[in-house]
N, C-alpha and C positions, 0 to 999 in steps of 0.2 A: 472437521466440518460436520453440521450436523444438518440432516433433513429431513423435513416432517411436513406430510400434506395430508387430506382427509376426502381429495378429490377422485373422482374413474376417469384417469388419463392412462392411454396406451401405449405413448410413444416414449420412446428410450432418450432421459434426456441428459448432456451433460454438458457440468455447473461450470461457467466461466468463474468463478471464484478464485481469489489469490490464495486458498488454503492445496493443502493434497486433493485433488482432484475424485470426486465421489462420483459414481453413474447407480442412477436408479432404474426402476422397471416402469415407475409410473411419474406423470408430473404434469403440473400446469404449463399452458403451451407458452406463456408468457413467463416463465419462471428466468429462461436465458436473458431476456431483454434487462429484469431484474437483475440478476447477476452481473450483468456488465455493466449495470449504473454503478451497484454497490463496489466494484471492483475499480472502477474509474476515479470513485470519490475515493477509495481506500490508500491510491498512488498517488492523486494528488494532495490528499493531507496528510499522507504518512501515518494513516489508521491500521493500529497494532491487532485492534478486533474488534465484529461488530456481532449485535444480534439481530436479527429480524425476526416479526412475528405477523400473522393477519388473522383477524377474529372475521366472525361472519353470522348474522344468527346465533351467538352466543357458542360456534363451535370453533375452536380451533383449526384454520384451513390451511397453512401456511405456516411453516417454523423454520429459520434455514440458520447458520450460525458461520461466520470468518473468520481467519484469521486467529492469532494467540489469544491468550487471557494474559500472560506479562511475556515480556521479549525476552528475560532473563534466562527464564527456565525453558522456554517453548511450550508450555502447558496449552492446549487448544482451548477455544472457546468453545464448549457445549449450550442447548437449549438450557440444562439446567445453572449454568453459571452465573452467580447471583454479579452484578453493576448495581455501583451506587446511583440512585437517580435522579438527585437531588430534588430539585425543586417541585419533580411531579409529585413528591408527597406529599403537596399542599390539598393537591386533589383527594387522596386519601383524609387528609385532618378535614376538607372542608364538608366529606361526604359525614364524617365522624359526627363533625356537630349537627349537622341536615338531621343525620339518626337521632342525636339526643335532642334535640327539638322537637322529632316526631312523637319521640316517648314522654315530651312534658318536662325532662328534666333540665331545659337549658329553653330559655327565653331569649330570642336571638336578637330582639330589638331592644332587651331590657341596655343600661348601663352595665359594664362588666365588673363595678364595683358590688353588685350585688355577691357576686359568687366569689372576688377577692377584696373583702372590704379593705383589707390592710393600703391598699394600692394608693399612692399620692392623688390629693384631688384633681391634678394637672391629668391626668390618664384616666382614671377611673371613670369618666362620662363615657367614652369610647362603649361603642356596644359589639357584641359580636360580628354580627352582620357586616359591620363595617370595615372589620380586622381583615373578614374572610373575604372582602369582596373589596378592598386596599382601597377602599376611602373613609376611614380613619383618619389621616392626616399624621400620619405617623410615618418618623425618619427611617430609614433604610440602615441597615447594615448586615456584615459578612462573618462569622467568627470561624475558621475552618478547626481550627484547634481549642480544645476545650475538656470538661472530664466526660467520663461516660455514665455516670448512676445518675438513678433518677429522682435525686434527690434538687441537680442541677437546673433544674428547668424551673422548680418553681423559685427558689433560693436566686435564679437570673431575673425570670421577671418581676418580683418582688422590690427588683430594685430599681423600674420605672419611675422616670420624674419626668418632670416637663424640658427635659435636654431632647428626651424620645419624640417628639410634637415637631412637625415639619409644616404644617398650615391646617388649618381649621377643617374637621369633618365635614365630610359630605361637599367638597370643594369640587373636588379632582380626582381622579384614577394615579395613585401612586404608590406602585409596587412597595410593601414593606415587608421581610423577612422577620423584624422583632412583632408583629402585627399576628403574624401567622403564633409564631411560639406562644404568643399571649394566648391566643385562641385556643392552643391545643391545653393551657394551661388553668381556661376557662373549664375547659371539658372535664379535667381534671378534678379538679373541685367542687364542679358539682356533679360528678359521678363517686366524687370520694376512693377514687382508686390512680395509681399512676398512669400515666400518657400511654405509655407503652402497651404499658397490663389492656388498657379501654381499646388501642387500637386490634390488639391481638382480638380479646374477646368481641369485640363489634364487626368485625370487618377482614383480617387476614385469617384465622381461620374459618371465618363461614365460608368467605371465598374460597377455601383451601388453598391459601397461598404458603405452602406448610414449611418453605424454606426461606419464606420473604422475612427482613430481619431488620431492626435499630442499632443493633450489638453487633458489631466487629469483631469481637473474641467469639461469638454464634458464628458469623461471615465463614468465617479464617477456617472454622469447622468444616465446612462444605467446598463447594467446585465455587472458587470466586475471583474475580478480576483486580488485577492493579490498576491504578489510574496510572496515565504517561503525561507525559511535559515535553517542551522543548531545552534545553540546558541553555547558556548562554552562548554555546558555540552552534545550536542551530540543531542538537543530535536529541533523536528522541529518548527518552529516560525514562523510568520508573518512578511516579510519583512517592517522595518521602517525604514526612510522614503521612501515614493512610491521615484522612480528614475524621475526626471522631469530635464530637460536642452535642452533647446531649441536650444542653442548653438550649438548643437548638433544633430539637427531633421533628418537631410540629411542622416545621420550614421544608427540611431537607435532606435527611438523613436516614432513608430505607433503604436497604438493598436489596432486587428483586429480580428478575430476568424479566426478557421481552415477552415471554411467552403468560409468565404472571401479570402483565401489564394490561397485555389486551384479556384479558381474565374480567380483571377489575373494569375495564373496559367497557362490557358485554354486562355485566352487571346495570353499569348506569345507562346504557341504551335501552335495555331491557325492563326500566323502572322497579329494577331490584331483584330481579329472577335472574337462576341462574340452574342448569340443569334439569328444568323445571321444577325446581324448587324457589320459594322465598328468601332472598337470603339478606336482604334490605330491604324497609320498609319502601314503597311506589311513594307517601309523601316526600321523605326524603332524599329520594331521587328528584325528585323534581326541585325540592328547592336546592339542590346542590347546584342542579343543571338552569337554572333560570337566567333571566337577564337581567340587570344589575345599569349599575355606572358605567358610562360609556369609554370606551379604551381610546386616546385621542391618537388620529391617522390613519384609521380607517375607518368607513361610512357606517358599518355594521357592527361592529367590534363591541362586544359588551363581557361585564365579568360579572362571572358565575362564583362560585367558593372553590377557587382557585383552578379556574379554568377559563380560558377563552372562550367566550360563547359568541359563536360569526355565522355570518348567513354568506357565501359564497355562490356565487351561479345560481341564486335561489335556494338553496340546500343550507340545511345547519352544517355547519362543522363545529364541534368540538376539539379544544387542544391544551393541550401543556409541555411544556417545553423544561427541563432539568439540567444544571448545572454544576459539578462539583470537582473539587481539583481533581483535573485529568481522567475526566468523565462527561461525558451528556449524554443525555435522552430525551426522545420524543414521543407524545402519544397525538394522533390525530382519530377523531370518531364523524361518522357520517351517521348519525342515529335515523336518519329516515330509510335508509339501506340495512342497520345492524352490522356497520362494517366496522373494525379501527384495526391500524396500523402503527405498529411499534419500533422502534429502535433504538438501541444502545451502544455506543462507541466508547471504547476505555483511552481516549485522548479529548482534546480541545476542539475536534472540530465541530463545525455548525450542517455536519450533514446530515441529521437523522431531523434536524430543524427541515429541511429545505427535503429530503425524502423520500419522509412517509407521506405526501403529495404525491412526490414522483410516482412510488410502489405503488397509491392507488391509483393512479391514472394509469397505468401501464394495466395494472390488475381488474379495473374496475370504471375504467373511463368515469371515473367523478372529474367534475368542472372544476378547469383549473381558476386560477385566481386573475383577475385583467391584470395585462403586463403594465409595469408602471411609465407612467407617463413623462414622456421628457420634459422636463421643466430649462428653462432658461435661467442662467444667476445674475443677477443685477446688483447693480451697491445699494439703488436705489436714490429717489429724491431725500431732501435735504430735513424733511416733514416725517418720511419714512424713516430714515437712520433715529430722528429725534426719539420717537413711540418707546426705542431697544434701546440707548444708551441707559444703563444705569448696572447697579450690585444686584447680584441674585445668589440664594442660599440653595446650592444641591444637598440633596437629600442627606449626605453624611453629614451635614452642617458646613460644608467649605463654602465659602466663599468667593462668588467669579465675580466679572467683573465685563461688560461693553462697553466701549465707547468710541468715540469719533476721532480718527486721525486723518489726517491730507484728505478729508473727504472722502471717507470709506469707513466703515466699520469693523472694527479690532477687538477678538475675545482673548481675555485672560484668565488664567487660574493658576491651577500649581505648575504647568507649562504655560507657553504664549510671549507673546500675544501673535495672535492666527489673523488671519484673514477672514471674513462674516457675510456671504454675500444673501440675500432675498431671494424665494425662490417661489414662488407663485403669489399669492395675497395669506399666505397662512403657516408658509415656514422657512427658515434658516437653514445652513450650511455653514459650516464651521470649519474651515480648512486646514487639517493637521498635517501633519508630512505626511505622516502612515496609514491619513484614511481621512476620509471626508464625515461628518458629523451628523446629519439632519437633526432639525428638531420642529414639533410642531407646536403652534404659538397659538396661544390659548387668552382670549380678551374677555373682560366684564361686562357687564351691559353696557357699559359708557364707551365701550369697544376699545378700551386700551388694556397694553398687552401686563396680561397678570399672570402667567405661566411661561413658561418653554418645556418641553414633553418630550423626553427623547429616552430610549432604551427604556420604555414602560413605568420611566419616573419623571415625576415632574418638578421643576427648576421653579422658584418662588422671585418672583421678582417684587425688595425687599420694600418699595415704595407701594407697591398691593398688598403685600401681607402686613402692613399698619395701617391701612385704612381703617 
């Protein structure tokens, strides 16, 4: 276990943590309350190791570390132990391009066929802006397995057609991962150097992020974490194989620690300063960090280039959330305080999502988010089932399916058919055995329903996308 604070506390504190048991000489008086969340969520999801981190004023306040880096060997988690963070490296590619826009090299409303003309007509109107800020209209997909040179990324998106196209630009907020890789693929070419090379030289080491990394054979070098799983008898495991695709770098694929997180962190609250030093352009921070298309289900929810940008209690929040086999992480920022909070967990669970809230409210009494509201579930009148019976395309290109039986409504896909009940005037519930669904429903002017919104993608309902 590792601990790191930068505070003048007095009192002798010691760490409820599942790790060996550490006592300091000094410590935040709130540090214990900390420790007993983290240790509380660690028993209930069977979290092998976590990081924690809190920036503050761009200074590091806060570092604490639990629990192994793989169960195999017992190797501890250190501050320095790089986790994959997946998908917060969208924030990374989205600050990347914010930079090459500020320097003229990269036009973010142009089409992004200027910078890859090769690209099928079907794709190449798409502009950056839109890749970064997932209204695009572009299909979703996962690749965890894949090569590693970076020859991979441009030779992937080269091979864009209109299979990629899930509904028409600028519609809707719909998370795309091949949307991201394009972008960083953008960046690429018109900087004329590789993905990787541009992110190094723009942005990890200015930050001095000097162990953060693309490469897995780099990783494997250093103090680094396995991912874990559940096997199918319910026992936690060692993720095999590690996740490597390079094809894929722009989306998801840095490895970094929490302590580098909120680094990068401090950076974008700070409009680019960092030690009081320069270390990003102030325009590029801001349009990294701006408001965008609206995130459907929550009132304030907008995206930024690859960040949530939300107004909570009155207060910005910033966040991004990362996911990779047997790995997540979360970064949450409070830019009007200079605060954020980090965490990385080398399993599945969703606690460093739900948190780094916690750690700042406990640390910093930031306003929590209003508790969601009980809804009622209805089948609904005979008028309301009509609106949702039809085919709808999810983002992979699958095909589901609603419709009316005994007088209720019935969802099908690659499982089903589930039960569908109405749940205020604006969304669904989709009743699986294993878990209840939401989705929020998203209508045209003519107020019928042309969307379903759920897990940050949205569901095309096929008789609106042929209008």
């Amino acid at each position: 276990m590792r601990l790191v604070f930068f505070l003048p506390f007095a009192l002798l504190v010691s760490t409820g943590a599942p790790t060996n048991e550490v006592h300091v000489a000094e410590g935040p008086t709130w540090a214990s309350e900390v420790d007993a969340q983290i240790a509380q969520a660690m028993a209930r999801d069977a979290i092998p190791g976590v990081q924690l981190a809190i920036a503050e004023n761009g200074k590091l306040i806060y570092s604490k570390t639990y629990g192994v880096a793989d169960i195999e060997t017992g190797r501890k988690v250190t501050g320095e132990t790089l986790f994959h963070v997946g998908s917060v490296t969208k924030a990374f590619t989205g600050l990347l391009l914010a930079q090459l826009a500020a320097e003229g090299k990269v036009d973010l409303k142009a089409p992004i066929s200027r910078y890859v003309p090769e690209l099928d007509a079907s794709v190449g109107g798409a502009t950056t802006h839109q890749l970064l800020t997932h209204s695009a209209g572009w299909a979703d997909a996962t690749n965890f397995s894949g090569r590693s040179d970076d020859a991979a990324l441009g030779e992937s998106m080269l091979k864009a057609s209109d299979t990629w196209i899930h509904t028409a630009p600028g519609r809707v907020f719909s998370y795309s991962n091949p949307g991201f890789s394009m972008a960083g693929y953008v960046a690429e070419r018109a900087a004329g150097k590789p993905f990787v090379q541009l992110m190094d030289e723009y942005l990890l080491s200015k930050i001095s992020l000097d162990h953060a990394t693309f490469r897995p054979a780099i990783a494997m070098t250093r103090e680094f974490s396995l991912g874990h799983v559940k096997d199918a008898q319910g026992r936690v495991v060692v993720q095999r194989p590690m996740s490597v695709n390079a094809a894929d770098n722009p989306a998801g694929f840095l490895y970094m620690s929490a302590e580098d997180l909120v680094r990068f962190c401090s950076v974008l609250m700070q409009g680019g300063m960092l030690d009081g030093q320069r270390v990003v352009s102030e325009k590029a921070t801001a349009i990294a960090t701006s408001r965008n298309i609206a995130i459907p289900g929550t009132p304030d929810n907008r995206s930024g280039y690859g960040l949530q940008i939300d107004i909570v209690g009155g207060e910005r929040v910033w966040r991004k959330s990362g996911g990779m086999q047997g790995f997540i992480s979360h970064i949450s920022m409070w830019p009007d305080r200079k605060l954020a909070v980090a965490i990385s967990v080398n399993n599945e669970s969703a606690m460093p999502i739900s948190h780094t809230d916690v750690v700042a409210q406990v640390a910093r009494q930031v306003a929590q988010a209003p508790a969601p509201v009980a809804r009622v579930e209805r089948i609904g009148t005979p008028e309301e089932r009509r609106e949702f019976v039809g085919r709808y395309r999810a983002p992979g290109g699958t095909i589901v399916e609603i419709f009316e039986a005994d007088g209720a409504l019935q969802f099908r896909g690659k499982r089903g058919p589930f039960p569908v009940f109405l749940v205020g005037d604006d969304r669904i519930v989709i009743k699986q055995p294993d878990r209840a669904m939401e989705s929020v429903v998203l209508r045209d002017a003519q107020g019928k329903v042309e969307f379903m919104h759920a897990q940050s993608r949205a569901v095309v309902k096929l008789e609106a996308a042929q209008r």
